[in-house]
C-alpha positions as CSV (number, residue, x, y, z in Angstrom):
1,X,-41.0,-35.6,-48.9
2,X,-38.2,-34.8,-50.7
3,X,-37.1,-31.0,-51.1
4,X,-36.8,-30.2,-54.9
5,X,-34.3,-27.4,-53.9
6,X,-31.8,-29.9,-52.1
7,X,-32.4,-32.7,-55.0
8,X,-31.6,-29.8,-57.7
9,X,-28.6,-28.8,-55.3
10,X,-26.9,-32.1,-55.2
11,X,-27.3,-32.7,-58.8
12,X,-25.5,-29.7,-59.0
13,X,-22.5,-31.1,-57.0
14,X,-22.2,-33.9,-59.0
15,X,-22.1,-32.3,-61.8
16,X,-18.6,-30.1,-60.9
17,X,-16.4,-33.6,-61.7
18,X,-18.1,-34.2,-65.1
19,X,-17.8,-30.3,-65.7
20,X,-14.1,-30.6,-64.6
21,X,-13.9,-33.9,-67.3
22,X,-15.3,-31.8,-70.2
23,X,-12.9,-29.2,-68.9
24,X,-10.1,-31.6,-69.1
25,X,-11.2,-32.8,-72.7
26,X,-11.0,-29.7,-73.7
27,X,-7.6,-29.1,-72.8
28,X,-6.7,-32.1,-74.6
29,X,-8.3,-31.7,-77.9
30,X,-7.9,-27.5,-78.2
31,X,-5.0,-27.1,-75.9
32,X,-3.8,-24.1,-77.7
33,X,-7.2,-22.7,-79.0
34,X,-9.4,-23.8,-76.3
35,X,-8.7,-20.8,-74.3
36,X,-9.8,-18.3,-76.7
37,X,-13.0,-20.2,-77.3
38,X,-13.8,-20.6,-73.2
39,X,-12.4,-16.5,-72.7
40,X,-14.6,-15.3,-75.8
41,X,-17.7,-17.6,-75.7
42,X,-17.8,-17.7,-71.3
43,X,-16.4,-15.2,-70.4
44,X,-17.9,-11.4,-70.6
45,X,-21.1,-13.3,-69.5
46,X,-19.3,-14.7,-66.2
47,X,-17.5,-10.7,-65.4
48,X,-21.0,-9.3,-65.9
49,X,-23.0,-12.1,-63.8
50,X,-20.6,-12.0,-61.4
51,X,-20.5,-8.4,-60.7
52,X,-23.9,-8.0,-60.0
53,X,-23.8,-11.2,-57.9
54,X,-21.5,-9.1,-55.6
55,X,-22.9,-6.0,-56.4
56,X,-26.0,-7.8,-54.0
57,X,-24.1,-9.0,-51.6
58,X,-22.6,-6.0,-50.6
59,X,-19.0,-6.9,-52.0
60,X,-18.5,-9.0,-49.1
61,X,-17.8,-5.7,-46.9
62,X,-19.3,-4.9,-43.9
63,X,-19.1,-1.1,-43.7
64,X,-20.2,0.7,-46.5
65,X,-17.6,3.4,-47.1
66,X,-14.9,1.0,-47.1
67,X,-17.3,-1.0,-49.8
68,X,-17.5,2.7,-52.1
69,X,-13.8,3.1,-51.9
70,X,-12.6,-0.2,-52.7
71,X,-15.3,-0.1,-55.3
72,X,-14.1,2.7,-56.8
73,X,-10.4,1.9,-56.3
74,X,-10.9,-1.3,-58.4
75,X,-12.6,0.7,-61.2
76,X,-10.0,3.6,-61.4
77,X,-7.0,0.6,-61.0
78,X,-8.3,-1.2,-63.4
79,X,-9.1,1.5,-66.1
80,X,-5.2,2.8,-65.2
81,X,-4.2,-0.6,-66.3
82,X,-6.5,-1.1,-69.6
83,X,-7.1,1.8,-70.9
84,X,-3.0,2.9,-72.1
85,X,-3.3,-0.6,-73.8
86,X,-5.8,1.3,-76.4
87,X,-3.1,4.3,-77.2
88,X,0.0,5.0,-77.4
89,X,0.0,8.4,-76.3
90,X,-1.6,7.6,-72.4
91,X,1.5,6.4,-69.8
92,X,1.4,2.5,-69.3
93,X,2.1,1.5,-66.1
94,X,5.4,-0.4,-65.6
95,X,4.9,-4.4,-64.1
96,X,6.4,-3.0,-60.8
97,X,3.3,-1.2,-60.8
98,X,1.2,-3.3,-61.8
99,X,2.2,-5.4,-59.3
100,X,2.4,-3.2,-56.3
101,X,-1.7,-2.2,-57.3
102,X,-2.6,-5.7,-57.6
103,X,-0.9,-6.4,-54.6
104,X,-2.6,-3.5,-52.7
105,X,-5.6,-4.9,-53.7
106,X,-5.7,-8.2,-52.8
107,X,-4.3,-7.3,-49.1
108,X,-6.9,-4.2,-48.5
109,X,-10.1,-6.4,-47.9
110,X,-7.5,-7.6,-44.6
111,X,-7.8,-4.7,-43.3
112,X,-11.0,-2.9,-44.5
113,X,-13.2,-5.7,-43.4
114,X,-10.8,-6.5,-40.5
115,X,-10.5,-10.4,-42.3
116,X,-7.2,-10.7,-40.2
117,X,-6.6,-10.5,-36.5
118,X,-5.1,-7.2,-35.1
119,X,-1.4,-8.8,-35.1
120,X,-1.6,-10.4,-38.4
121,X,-2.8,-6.9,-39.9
122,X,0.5,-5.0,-38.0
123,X,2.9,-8.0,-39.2
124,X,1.5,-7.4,-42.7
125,X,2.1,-3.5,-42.6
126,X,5.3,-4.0,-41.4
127,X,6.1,-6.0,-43.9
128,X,5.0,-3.2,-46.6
129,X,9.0,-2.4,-47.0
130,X,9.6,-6.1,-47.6
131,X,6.9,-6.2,-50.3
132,X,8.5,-2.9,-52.2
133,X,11.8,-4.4,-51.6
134,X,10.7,-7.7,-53.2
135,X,8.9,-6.1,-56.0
136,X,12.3,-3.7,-56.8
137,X,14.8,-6.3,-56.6
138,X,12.9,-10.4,-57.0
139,X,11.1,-11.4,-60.2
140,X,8.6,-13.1,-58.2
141,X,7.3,-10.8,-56.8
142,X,6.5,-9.0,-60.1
143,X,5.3,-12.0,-61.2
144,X,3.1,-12.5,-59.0
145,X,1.6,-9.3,-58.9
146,X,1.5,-8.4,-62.8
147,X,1.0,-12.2,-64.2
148,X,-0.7,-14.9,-61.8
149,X,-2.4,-13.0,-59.7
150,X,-4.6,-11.4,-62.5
151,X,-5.2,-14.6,-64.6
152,X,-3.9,-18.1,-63.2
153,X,-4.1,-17.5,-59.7
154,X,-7.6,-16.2,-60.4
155,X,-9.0,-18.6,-62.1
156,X,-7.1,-21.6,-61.3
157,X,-5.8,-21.4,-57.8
158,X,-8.9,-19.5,-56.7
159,X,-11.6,-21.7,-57.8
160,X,-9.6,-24.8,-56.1
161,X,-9.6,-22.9,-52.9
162,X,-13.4,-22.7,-53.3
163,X,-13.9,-26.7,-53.7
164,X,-12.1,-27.1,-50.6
165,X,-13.9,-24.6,-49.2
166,X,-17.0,-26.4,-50.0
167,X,-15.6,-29.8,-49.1
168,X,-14.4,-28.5,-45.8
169,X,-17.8,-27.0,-45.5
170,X,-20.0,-29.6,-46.1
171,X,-17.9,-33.0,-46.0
172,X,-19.9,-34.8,-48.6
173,X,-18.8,-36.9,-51.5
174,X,-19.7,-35.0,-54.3
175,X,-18.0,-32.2,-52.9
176,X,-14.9,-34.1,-52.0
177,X,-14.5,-35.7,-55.5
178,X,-14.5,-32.5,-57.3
179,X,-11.9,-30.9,-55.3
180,X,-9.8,-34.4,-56.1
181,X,-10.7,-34.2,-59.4
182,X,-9.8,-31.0,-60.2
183,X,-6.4,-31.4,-58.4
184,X,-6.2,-35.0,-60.4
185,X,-6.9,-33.2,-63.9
186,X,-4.1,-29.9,-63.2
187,X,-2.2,-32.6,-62.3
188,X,-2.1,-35.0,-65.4
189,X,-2.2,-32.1,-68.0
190,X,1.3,-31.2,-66.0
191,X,3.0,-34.2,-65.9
192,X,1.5,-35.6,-69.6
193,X,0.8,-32.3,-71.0
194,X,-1.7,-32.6,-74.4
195,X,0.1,-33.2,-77.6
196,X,1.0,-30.4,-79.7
197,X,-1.3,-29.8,-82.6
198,X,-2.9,-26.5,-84.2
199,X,-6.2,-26.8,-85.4
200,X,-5.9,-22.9,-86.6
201,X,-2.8,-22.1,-87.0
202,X,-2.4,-18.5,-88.9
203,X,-5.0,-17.7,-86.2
204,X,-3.8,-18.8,-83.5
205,X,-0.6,-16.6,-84.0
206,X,-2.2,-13.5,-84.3
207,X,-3.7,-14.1,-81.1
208,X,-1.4,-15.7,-79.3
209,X,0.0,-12.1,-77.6
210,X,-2.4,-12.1,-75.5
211,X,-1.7,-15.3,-73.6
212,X,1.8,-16.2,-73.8
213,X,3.2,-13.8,-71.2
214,X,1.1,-16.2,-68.8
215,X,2.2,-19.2,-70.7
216,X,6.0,-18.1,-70.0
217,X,5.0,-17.6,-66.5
218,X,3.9,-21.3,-66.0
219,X,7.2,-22.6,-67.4
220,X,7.1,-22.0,-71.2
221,X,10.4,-21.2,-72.6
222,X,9.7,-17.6,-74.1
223,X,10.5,-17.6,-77.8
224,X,11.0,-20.9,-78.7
225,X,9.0,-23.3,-80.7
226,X,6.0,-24.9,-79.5
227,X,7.1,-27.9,-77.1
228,X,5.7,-29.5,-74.5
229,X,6.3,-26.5,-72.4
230,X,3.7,-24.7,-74.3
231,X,0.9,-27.3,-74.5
232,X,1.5,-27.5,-70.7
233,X,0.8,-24.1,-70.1
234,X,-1.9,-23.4,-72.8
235,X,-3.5,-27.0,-71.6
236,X,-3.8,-25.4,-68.0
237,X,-4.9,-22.4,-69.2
238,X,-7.7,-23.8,-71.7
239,X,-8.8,-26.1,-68.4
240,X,-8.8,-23.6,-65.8
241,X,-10.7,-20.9,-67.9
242,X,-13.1,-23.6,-68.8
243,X,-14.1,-25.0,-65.6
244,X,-14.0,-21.5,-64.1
245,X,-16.7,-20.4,-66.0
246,X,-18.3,-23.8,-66.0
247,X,-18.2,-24.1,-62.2
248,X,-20.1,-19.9,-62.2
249,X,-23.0,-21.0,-64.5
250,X,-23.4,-24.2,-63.4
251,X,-24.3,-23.5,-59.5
252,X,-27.2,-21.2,-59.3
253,X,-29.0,-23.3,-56.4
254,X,-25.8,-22.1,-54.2
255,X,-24.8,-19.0,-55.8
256,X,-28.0,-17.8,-57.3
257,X,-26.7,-15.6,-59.6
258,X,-29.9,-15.7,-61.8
259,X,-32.3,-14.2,-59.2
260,X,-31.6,-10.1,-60.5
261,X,-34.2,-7.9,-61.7
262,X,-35.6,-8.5,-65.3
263,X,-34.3,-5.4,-66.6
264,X,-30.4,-6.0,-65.3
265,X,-30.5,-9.4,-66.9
266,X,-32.0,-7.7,-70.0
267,X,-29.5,-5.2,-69.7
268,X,-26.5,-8.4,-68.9
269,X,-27.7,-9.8,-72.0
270,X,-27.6,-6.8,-75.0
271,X,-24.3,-6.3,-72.9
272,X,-23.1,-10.1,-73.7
273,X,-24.6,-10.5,-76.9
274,X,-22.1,-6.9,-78.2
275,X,-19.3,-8.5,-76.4
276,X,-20.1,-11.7,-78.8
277,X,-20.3,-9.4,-81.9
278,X,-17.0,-7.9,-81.4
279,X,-15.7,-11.0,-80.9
280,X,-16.5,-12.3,-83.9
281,X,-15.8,-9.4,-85.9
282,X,-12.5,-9.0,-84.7
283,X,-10.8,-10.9,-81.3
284,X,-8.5,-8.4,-80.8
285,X,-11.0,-5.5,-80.8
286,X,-13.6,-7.7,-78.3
287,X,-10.5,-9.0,-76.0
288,X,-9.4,-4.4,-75.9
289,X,-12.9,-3.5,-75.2
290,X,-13.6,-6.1,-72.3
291,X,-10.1,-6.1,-71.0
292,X,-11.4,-3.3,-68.0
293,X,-14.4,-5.2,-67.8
294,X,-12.3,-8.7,-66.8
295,X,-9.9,-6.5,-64.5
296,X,-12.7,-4.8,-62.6
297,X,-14.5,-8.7,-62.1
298,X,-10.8,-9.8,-60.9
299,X,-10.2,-7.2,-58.7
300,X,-13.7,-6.7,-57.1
301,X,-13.9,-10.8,-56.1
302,X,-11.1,-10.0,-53.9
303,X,-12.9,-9.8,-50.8
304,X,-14.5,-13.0,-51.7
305,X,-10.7,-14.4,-52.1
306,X,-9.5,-13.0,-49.0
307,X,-12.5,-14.4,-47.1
308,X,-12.5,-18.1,-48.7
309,X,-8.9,-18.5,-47.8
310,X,-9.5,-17.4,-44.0
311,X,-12.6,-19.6,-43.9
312,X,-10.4,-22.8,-45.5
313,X,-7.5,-22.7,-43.2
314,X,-9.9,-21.8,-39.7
315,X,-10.5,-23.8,-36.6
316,X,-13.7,-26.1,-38.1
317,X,-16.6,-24.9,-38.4
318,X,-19.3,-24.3,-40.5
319,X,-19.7,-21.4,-42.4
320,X,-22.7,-20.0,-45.3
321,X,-20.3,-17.3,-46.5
322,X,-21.5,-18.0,-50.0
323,X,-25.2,-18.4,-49.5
């Protein structure tokens, strides 16, 4: 007899490559706009569903005063970094900082929740000077740490490393295909990035702020007019968002992220639904209100990061990290 759970599980799967189509659509016919849409519409749901997702599963740390103080780290980082965006008269932290704290961040879970053998966490502190001499003297590092990390990386690089890590995992087709297609679609917007048309224009420069430093960062030449340059970047970044937040909803056999108490999900949902209003009021107001929100999401899936990318590049074997 066939197990519904499994049949509703592999459905699932085979849904990531259309998921990654529409995704890749999208990119193509709102390459500029489409990221607003996916960031306003998708996201504040995804930061809230995902948050309680790891609240359950412990933020992927095994010992629960290192989980309280990275918990707490990523809130009080994350408020530092949003909240002087909402006056002028609170200190903003420069990119070296920002970068440094990212930084931080993404290497504690190594050695919190000892992710990294005993040698690779001593060559990693003694690199420390390395890293503050990068971020004082190479753009790259600032980069990095202020830019990708917090947006592309995230929700680009991250969720590739994840369908490898479920191809490695389980070796099937459908999870092998999406990993290919993915890397097929980043690919093609790249090299034949979407053509370069406005659909709202007036609008789309009043908003534009808050995307275009990671546009410049992916190769746009800061500015200039729009070029190809720009649809690349903006195409990448309306297809990443997308099927980031596709790929969360659509997997709740593996990630069941829907199994929470009624009255969190009621709570997720007057939550989501305000986020929605202020959207629609005003973009600028809803994308300054959820800004902490989206950091603290980003910074506490860093365990999950740091424990994907071990579990990808190990000796084979298999592994129900996600389960």
């Amino acid at each position: 007899m066939t197990n519904p759970i499994l049949t509703t599980r592999a459905a699932q799967d085979w849904a990531q490559p259309v998921l990654i189509l529409l995704s890749l659509l999208l990119a193509y016919r709102l390459p500029f706009e489409g990221v607003f849409v996916a960031y306003a519409i998708l996201g504040p749901l995804h930061y809230l569903t995902q948050i309680s997702w790891l609240h359950d599963r412990k933020y992927f740390f095994h010992d629960p005063s290192y989980r309280r103080l990275f918990v707490a780290l990523s809130v009080v980082m994350a408020c530092w970094l949003v909240l002087p965006a909402q006056s002028d008269t609170l200190a903003r932290p420069s990119h070296y900082g920002i970068a440094l704290m990212v930084l931080s961040l993404f290497l504690m879970p190594l050695f919190l929740n000892n992710a990294a053998r005993r040698g690779t966490q001593l060559l990693l502190l003694c690199a420390v000077p390395l890293i503050v001499w990068g971020l004082l003297n190479l753009d790259v590092f600032i980069l990095l740490g202020a830019t990708l990390i917090p947006t592309f990386v995230h929700i680009a690089v991250f969720t590739f490393i994840f369908l490898l890590h479920g191809a490695r995992r389980n070796g099937d087709a459908a999870s092998v295909v999406s990993a290919a297609t993915w890397l097929g679609a980043a690919l093609l917007i790249a090299f034949f990035p979407p053509m370069i048309y406005l659909h709202f224009v007036e609008w789309f420069e009043k908003q534009r702020a808050f995307f275009d430093p990671v546009a410049v960062a992916l190769g746009a030449q800061g500015g200039g007019l729009l070029d190809a340059g720009w649809s690349r970047a903006y195409g990448l970044l309306t297809f990443a968002f997308t099927y980031h937040y596709l790929n969360w909803f659509s997997k709740t056999e593996l990630l069941k992220w829907h199994r929470i108490p009624r009255r969190r999900m009621a709570a997720i949902v007057v939550v989501y639904l305000a986020a929605l209003a202020l959207y629609f009021y005003n973009f600028r107001l809803g994308f300054r209100a959820l800004l902490s929100l989206s950091a603290i999401h980003i910074f506490l899936e860093f365990p999950l990061n740091v424990q994907t990318i071990r579990d990808v590049f190990r000796v084979r074997g298999k592994n129900k990290s996600l389960e």
